[in-house]
Every structure is written in structure tokens, then in C-alpha cells.
N, C-alpha and C positions, 0 to 999 in steps of 0.2 A: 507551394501555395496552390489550392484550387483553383478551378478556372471557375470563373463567375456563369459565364455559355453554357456550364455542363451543371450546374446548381439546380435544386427544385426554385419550383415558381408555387407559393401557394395563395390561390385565389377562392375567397369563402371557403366553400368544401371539398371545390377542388384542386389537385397539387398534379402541375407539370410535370414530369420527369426530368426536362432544362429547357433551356431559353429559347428555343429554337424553334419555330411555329413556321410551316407553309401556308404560305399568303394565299388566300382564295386568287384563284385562278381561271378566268372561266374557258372551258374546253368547246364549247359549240358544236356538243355531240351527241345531244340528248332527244328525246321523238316527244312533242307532248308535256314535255316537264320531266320524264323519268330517269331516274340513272339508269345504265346499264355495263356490261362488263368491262368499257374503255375505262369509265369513271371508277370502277373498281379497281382494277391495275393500276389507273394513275392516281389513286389516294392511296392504296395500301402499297405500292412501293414507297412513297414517301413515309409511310408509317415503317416499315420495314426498315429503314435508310435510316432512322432512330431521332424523324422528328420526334419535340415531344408534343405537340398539338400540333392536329392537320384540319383544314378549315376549307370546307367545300366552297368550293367557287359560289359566285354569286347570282342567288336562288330565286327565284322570282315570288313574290306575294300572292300577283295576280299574275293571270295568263299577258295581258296588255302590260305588267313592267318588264317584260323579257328584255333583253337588249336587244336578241333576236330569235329568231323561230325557233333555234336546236337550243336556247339556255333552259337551264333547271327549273324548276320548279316547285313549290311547294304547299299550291293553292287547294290541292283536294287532300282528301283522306286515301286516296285509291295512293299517292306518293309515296305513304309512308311507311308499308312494307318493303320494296326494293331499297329505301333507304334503310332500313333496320340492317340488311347485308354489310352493307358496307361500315356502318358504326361499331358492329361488330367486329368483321375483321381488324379497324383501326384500334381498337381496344385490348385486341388479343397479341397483338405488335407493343401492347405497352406505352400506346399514345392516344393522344384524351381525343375527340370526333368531336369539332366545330364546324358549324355553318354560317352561313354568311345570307341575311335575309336582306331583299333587296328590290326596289324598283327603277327602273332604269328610266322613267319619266320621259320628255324630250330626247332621251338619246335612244328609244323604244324603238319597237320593228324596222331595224338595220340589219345589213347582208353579212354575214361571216364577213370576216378579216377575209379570207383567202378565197372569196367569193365574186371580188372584185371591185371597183371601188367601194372608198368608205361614202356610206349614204343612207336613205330609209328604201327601203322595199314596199315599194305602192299596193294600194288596195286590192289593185284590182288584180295583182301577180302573187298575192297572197299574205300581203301588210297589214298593217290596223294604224289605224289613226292616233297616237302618242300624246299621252297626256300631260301636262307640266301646272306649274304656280300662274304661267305668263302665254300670251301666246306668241313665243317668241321660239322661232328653229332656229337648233345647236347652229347651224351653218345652212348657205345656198343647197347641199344638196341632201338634206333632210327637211322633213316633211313637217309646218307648220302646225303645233300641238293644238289640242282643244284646253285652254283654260278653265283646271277647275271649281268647279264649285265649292263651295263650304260643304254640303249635303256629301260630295264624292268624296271630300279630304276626309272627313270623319268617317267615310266607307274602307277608305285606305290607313288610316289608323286603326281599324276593326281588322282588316288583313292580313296586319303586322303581328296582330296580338294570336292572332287563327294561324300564322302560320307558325311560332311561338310554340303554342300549344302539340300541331305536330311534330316539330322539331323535338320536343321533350319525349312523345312517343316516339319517336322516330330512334331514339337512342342517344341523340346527339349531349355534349356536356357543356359545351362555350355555345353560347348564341351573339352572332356580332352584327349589329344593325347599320346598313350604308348609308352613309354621309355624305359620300366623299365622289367624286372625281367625276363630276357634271350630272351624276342620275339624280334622280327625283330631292334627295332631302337635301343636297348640296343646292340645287338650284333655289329652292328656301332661300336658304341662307345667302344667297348672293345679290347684289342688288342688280348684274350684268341678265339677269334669268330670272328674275320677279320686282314686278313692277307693280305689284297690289294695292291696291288702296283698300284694304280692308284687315279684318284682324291678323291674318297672315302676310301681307308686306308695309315695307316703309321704316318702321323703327328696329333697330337690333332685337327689340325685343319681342315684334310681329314677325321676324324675318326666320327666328330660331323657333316660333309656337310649333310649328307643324312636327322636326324633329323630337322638340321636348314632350307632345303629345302621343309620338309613336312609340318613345322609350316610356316614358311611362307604363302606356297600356302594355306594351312588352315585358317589364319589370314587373308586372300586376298576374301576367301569368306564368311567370319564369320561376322557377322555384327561390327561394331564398339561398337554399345550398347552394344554388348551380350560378357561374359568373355572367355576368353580361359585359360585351364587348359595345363602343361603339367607331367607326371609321371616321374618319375629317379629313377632310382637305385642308391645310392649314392656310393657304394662303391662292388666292386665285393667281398671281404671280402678274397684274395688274393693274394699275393704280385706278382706284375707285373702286375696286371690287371688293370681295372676301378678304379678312386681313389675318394675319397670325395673332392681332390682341383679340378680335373680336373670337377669336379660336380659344385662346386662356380662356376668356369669359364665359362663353359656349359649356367651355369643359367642367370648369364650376357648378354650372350649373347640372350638369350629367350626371357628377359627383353626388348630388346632393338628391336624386331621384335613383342614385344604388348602380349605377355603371358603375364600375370596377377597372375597366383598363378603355385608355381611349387610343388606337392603333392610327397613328397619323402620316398620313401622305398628306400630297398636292395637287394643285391643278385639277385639268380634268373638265371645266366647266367651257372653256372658250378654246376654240381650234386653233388661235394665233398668238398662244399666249408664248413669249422670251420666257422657257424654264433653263435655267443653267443648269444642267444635269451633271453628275461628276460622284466618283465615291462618297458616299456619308450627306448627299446634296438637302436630305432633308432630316439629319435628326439633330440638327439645332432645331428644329420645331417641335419633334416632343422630350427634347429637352425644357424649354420653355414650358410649355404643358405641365409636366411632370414637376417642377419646379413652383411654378407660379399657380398652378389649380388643384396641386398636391393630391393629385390623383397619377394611377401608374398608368406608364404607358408604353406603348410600341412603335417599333421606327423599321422602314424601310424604304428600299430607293438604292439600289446598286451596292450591295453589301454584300461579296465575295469569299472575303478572306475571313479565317478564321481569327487570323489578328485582330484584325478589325473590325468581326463582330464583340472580340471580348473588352475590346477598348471602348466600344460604345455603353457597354453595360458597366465595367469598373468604373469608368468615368461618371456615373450615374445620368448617362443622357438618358437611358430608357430601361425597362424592366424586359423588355422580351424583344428580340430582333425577329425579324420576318420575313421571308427570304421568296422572291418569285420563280424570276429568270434564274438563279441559276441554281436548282431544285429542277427544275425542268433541263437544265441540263445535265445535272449530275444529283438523282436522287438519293444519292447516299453520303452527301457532303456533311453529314451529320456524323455519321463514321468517321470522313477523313479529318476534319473538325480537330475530333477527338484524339487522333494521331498527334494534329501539329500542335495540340496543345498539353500533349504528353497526359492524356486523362485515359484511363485503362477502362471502359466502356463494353459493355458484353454484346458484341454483333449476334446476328442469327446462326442459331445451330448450324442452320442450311448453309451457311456463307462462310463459316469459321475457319472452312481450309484456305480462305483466298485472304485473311485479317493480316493484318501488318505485323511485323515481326515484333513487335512489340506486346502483342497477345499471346504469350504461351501456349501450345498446343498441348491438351494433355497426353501424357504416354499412354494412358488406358482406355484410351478411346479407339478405334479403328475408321477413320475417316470416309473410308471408302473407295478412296481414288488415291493415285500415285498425287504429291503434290509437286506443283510447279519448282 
């Protein structure tokens, strides 16, 4: 029997090669918003490695939703040729090139991870003032947001739709709009991060306007061919907060405005929140999703093994698994995948003397090299 992991995925007009998607990731190596040759190496080894969709880290709209200074970008037109490189190579590897559009709201101008503490980087050292629903800071050592306007949120759905538009020149073929894990649209949705009294907070149904307003205008310039992604947090992990039903509901509604896959995480929004983290910790949640708003979707959160990405799929928890941390440790886990699940899979020319004995070397080739 087939393995489910190594099956096509087919979404509108486009078709995955299999299940396997690297999760945006963000590198905090960029000058400006631009890629350059790190972002290259580490999305086209992943593409090499035999994902079949690779999903750029997460992009910024506007220059102010960076997370921080070195994130991507993809507020101008000047973006969109360095990015055409790299959509390219991902293509020529035989894996579809997703982006991941994004504003990072309240969680905005913070120092690298490895910069030193987690915190915002002040004005005056070269910060910007972080904008959100509420004017409420992620925590003590971030920088109190400016709440905005009605007049700026309709500027910031014009963003989404502009940056959309590049991304389709840009080359890219999945576009996936962030939700999720405390930046901008997730803070929407929770009631710990908007406290509005106006048409975007208070009722579930003022709390979701903002996101349902950005996929839309996105959806408006997305080609019909081409899929749309959107992210969730499914559960702030909190009592009073963000819930996993009001996540089915959410997703419903996604559905019904032409999302196609909703890729569900957690958390994200509150620094002290009890997540029980552990193998498989969150695809009871798009299982739920996929189930109950009968739309597809994607799961990730510490998913390893190839066993058990294929169990998550036969069992019908989710349609595509998405893999971070350990892609960044072993970008070819797609390869070895393939090994442990006995699926005969064609590695790179380049690489085919090093393939598991399970791939045939042909006699009429001359390799090159003595093999090991």
C-alpha cells in the first residue's frame, strides 16, 4: 500500500508532489525586507530535500509589521525581483514556492532571538512604535502599541491585498495569510489582545472582521487557479481567551470566502501561557477543523517521525503535515521519510551516489566518484 505522506495534494490548480510542506520559518537575515543568498540556500535545500511545498518565512506587509529589523519583506515592488530567484530555483527542485504574508502587530520591532533578551528595540536605537487592535504590550518588556484606527486597519487590509499582488509576480503559487501565534490578526481574534468597542472588537463576530476582511481583499487578487492558505492559532491555551470552537467557526467562515487549507498551530498571543507541548500536541485541533468546517487542513507542532507524520494523514487528522524544527535540522528528512516508508522516490542527480540502498544505481551511468 501507498504511503499517504508521499501522495499528490491537489489544491485548485495546483498539485503538491506529497504531504510535506516546510513551515515558514523566519531566519532574521534579511537588510530592508530583501532575500539574499542565506534565504536562498535555506529554501532551496529544503526544496532539494524533496519537500513538496516550501513556504517562506514570515513576510512583512508593511515595513512596521516586521517582527524585527532583519524580517522579510514585501511592501515594495523593488522586492519582487530577488524574490523571483528563489521561486524559481524552488520550482526547478519540483516543489511549489509559498509565502507566508504577515504582520507582526504588537509583537513588531523586537531584537533577534540571539540578540539578547526577548523584548522591543526602542526608538531611539533604531525601533518603531508597534501597532495592534488594543493598546495593550505582548509583556513588561515590550513596547506599548499605538491602537489602531478604523482609517489604518482598512490601510492594512489594502497591504495584505498589495502584497498579494507581488507575491503572484514574485513567482510564488500558495499564498498563506497569518493568524496565528500573537501577531497582528490573531490579536483580533482574542479577547486577552482587543478590547475594542467598536466594529472590530467584543462580539466573535467583530473580533474575526479584521481577518475576514484581509482574506477577502487577498482572495480578490489571488488568482482563482492559485490556493490560499490561512494560519490559526487554534486555541490561546487560556481560559477566557481564543477557543478551538470559536477556531471551527472562524474556519467556516474562511471556507466560504475561497481559503482552501487552514494550517493550524497554537498559542502564541500571551507569554505565560501552560502549553503542554509533546509529539502530535496540536493536530487534535486540525483535526477538529478539517472535520467540523470541512475544509482541509495542516498540522504541526513536533512531528519527527515519518511514522507519525503518515498516521496523522491516514487517520484523516489533516491533509498536509508541516514540519519546522526538524527541516532545520535535517533538510532532507523528506528523502529519508521515503526510505522508512519503503516509497522509491527520485533524490537529486547530484546526490544519488549517497541514496539508500534501496535506489538502484544504474550500471550505465558513471558517477563520478568511488562510492562509499
Amino acid at each position: 500500500m501507498s504511503s499517504q505522506l508521499f501522495s499528490p495534494l491537489t489544491l485548485r490548480g495546483v498539485t503538491l508532489p506529497n504531504r510535506i510542506a516546510v513551515s515558514p520559518m523566519c531566519q532574521y537575515s534579511a537588510q530592508d525586507g530583501f532575500v539574499n543568498d542565506w534565504h536562498l540556500v535555506h529554501l532551496g535545500s529544503r526544496a532539494t530535500g524533496g519537500a513538496g511545498l516550501v513556504i517562506m518565512e514570515a513576510t512583512a506587509v508593511v515595513p512596521e509589521g516586521r517582527i524585527t529589523a532583519a524580517d522579510l519583506g514585501i511592501w515594495k515592488d523593488e522586492h519582487i525581483e530577488p524574490l523571483r530567484r528563489i521561486t524559481r530555483f524552488i520550482e526547478q527542485q519540483g516543489s511549489v514556492p509559498g509565502v507566508q504574508l504577515a504582520h507582526a502587530g504588537r509583537k513588531a520591532s523586537a531584537l533577534r532571538p540571539w540578540d539578547g533578551t526577548p523584548g522591543s528595540v526602542p526608538v531611539a536605537e533604531g525601533g518603531w512604535l508597534p501597532v495592534a487592535p488594543s493598546a495593550l504590550a505582548f509583556d513588561t518588556t515590550y513596547t506599548e502599541p499605538h491602537a489602531l484606527t478604523a482609517d489604518e486597519i482598512k490601510g492594512l487590509v489594502q497591504a495584505f491585498a498589495d502584497a498579494a499582488r507581488r507575491a503572484l509576480q514574485a513567482g510564488f503559487k500558495v499564498v498563506e495569510v497569518h493568524g496565528a501565534h500573537g501577531y497582528l490578526g490573531h490579536e483580533f481574534l482574542s479577547p486577552f489582545s482587543n478590547k475594542r468597542t467598536d466594529q472590530y472588537g467584543g462580539s466573535f463576530e467583530n473580533r474575526i472582521r479584521f481577518l475576514l476582511e484581509v482574506t477577502a481583499a487577498v482572495r480578490a487578487v489571488w488568482p482563482q487557479e492559485l490556493p490560499l492558505f490561512v494560519r490559526l492559532s487554534a486555541t490561546d491555551w487560556t481560559e477566557g481567551g481564543w477557543t478551538p470552537d470559536e477556531t471551527v467557526r472562524l474556519s467556516a467562515k474562511l471556507r466560504e470566502l475561497g481559503v482552501d487549507l487552514v494550517d493550524v498551530s497554537s498559542g502564541g498571543n500571551l507569554p505565560a501561557a501552560a502549553i503542554p507541548t509533546g509529539p502530535g500536541y496540536q493536530t487534535e485541533f486540525a483535526a477538529r477543523v478539517k472535520a467540523e468546517a470541512g475544509i482541509a487542513t495542516g498540522t504541526v507542532g513536533m512531528i519527527t517521525d515519518a511514522i507519525q507524520a503518515e498516521h496523522v494523514l491516514r487517520t484523516g487528522q489533516a491533509d498536509l503535515v508541516l514540519l519546522a524544527r526538524e527541516l532545520l535540522r535535517d533538510p532532507y528528512w523528506p528523502l529519508h521519510a521515503a526510505d522508512q516508508l519503503r516509497e522509491n522516490i527520485a533524490w537529486p542527480a547530484q546526490y544519488v551516489r549517497a541514496a539508500s540502498s534501496k535506489t538502484p544505481l544504474r550500471p550505465d551511468v558513471d558517477y563520478g566518484a568511488e562510492l562509499d
